[in-house]
C-alpha positions as protocol buffer text, in pm:
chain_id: "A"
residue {
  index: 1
  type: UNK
  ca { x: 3648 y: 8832 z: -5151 }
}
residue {
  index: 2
  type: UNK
  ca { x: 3933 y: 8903 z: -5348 }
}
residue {
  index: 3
  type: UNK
  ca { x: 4195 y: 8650 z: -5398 }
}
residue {
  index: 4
  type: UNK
  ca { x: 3987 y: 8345 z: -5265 }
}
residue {
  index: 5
  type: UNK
  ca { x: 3912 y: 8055 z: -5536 }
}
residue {
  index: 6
  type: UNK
  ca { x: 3559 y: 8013 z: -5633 }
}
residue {
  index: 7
  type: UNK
  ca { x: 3599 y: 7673 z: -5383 }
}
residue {
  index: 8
  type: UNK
  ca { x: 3687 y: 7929 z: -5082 }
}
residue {
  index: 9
  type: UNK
  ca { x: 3406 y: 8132 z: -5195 }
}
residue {
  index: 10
  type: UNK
  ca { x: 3141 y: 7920 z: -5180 }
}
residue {
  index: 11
  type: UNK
  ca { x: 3272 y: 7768 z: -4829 }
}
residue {
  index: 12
  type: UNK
  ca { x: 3233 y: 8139 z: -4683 }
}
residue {
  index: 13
  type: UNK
  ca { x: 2914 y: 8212 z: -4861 }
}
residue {
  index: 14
  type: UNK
  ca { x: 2737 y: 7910 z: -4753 }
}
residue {
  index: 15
  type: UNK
  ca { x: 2872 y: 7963 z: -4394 }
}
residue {
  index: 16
  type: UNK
  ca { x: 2742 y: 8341 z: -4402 }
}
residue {
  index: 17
  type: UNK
  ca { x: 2414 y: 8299 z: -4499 }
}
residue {
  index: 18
  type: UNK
  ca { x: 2337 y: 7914 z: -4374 }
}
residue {
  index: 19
  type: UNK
  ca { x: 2532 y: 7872 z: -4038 }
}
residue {
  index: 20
  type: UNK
  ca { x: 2662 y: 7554 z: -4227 }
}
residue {
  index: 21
  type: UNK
  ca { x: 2973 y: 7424 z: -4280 }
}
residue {
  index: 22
  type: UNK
  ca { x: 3043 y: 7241 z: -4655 }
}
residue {
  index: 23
  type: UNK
  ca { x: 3321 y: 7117 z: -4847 }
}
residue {
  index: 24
  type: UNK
  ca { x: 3347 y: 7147 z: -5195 }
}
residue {
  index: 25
  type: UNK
  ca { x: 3357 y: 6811 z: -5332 }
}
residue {
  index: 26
  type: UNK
  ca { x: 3323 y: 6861 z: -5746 }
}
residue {
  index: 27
  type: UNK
  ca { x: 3198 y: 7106 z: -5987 }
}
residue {
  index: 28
  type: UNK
  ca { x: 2903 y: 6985 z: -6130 }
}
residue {
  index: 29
  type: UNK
  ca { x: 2839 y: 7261 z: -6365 }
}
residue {
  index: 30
  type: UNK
  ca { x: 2903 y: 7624 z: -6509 }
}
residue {
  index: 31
  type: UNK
  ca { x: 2613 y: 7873 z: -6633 }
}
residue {
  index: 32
  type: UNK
  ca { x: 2574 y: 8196 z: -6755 }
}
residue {
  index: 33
  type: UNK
  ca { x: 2443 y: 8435 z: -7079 }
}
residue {
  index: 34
  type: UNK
  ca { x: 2117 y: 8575 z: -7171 }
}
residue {
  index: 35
  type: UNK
  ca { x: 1917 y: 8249 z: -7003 }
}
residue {
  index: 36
  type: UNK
  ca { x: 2015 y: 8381 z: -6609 }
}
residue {
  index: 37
  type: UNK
  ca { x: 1955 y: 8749 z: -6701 }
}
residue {
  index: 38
  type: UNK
  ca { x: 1771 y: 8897 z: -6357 }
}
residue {
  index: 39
  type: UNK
  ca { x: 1613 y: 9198 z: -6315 }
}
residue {
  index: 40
  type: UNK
  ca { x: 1575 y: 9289 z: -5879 }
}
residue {
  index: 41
  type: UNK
  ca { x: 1199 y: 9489 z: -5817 }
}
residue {
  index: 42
  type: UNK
  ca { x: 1426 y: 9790 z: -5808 }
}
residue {
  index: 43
  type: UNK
  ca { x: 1511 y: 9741 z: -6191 }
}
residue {
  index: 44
  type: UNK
  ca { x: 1858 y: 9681 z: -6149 }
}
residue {
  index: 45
  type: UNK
  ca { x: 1937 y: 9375 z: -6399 }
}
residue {
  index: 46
  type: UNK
  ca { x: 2216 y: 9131 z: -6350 }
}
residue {
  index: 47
  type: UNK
  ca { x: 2350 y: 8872 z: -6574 }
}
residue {
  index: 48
  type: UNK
  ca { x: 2488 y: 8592 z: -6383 }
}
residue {
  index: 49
  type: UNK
  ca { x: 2773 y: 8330 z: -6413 }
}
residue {
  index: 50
  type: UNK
  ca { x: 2705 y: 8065 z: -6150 }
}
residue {
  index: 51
  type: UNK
  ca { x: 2973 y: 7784 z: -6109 }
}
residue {
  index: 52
  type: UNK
  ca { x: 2770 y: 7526 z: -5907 }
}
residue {
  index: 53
  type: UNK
  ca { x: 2953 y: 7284 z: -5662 }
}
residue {
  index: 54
  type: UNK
  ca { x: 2856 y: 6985 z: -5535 }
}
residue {
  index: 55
  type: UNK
  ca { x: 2911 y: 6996 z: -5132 }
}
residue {
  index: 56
  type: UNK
  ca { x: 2888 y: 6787 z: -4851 }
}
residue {
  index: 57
  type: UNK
  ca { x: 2788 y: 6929 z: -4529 }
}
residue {
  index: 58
  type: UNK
  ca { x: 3048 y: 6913 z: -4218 }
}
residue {
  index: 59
  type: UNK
  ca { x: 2921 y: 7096 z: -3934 }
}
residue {
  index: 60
  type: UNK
  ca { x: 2689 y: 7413 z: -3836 }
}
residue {
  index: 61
  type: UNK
  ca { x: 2356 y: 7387 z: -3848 }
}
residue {
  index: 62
  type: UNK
  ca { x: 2044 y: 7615 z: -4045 }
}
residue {
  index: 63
  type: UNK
  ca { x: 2062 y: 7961 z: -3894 }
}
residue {
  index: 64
  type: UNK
  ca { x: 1890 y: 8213 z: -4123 }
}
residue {
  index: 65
  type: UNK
  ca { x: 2090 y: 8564 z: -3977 }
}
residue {
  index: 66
  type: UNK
  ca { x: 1911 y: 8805 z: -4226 }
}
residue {
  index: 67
  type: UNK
  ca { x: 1602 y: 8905 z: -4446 }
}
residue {
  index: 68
  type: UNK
  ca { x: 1712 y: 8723 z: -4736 }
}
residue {
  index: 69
  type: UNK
  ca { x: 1751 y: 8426 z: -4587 }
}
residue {
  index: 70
  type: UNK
  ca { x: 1446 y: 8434 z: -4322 }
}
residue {
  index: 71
  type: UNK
  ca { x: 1317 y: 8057 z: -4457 }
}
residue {
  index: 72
  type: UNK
  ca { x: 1576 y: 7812 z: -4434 }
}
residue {
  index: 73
  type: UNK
  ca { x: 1525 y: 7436 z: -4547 }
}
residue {
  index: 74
  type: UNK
  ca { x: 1573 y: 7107 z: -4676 }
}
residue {
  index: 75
  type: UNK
  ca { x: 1382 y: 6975 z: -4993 }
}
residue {
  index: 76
  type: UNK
  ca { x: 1344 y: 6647 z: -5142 }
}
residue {
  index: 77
  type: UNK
  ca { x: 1474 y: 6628 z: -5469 }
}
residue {
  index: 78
  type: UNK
  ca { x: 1051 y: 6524 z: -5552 }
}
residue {
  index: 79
  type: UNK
  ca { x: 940 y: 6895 z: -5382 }
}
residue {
  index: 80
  type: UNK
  ca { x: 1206 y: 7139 z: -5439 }
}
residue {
  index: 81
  type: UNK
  ca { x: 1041 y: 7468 z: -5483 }
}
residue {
  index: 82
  type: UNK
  ca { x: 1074 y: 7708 z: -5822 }
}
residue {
  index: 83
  type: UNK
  ca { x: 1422 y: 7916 z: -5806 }
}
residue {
  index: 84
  type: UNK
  ca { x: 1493 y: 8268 z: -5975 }
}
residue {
  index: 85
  type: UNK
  ca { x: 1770 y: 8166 z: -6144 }
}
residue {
  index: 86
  type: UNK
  ca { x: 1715 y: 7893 z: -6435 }
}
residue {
  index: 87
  type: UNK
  ca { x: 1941 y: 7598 z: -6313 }
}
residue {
  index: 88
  type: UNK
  ca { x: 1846 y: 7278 z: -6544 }
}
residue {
  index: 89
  type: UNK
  ca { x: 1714 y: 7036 z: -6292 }
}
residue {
  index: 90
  type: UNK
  ca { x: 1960 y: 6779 z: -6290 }
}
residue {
  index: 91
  type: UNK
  ca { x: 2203 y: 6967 z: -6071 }
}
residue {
  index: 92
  type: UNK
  ca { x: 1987 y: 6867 z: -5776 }
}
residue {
  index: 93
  type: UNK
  ca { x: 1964 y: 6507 z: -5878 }
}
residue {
  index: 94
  type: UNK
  ca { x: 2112 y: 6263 z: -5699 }
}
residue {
  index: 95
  type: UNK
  ca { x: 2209 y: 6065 z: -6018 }
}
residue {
  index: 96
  type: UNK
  ca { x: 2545 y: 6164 z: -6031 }
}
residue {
  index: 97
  type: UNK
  ca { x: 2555 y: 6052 z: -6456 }
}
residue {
  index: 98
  type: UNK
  ca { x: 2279 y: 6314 z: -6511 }
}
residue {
  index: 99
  type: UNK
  ca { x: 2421 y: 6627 z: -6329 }
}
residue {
  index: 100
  type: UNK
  ca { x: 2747 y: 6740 z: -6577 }
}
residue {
  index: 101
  type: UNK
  ca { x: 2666 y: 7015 z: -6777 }
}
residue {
  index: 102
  type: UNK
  ca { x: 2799 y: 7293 z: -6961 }
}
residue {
  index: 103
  type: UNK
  ca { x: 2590 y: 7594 z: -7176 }
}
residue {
  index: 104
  type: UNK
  ca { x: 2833 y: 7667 z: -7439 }
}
């Protein structure tokens, strides 16, 4: 929405489309260029930047409210399933050392 920080953004997305409740706690990376290029089955492409936070979890609970997000869960960082966009797979480790990085 305009005028909220990517921080406020996140909070209200999450909420929206989870039912949870999060707090921004750091940024553990920024992506974007020709590598997250998207193309929808309607043909539309997208190119995305994606800052990508790492959040703690303060209330709500998992309450899919829409088609897009109909399957709502946890993973273990061992059995999370392939994503469309290409995140390297240290954002979802829990070893904090691995998880900065930055595509320049």
């Amino acid at each position: 929405m305009a005028g909220e920080t990517p921080a406020q953004g996140i909070m209200r997305e999450v909420k929206e489309e989870t039912g949870l409740m999060i707090r921004p706690e750091r940024i553990i990376g920024i992506y974007g260029g020709e590598e997250y290029r998207y193309t929808y089955g309607n043909g539309h492409q997208v190119e995305y930047i994606s800052i990508v936070f790492d959040c703690k979890v303060i209330g709500g609970e998992l309450s899919p409210n829409n088609e897009e997000m109909k399957e709502l869960q946890y993973f273990s960082e061992e059995h999370i399933p392939p994503m469309a966009n290409r995140y390297p797979g240290t954002i979802f480790t829990s070893k904090q050392d691995n998880r900065t990085h930055f595509d320049v």
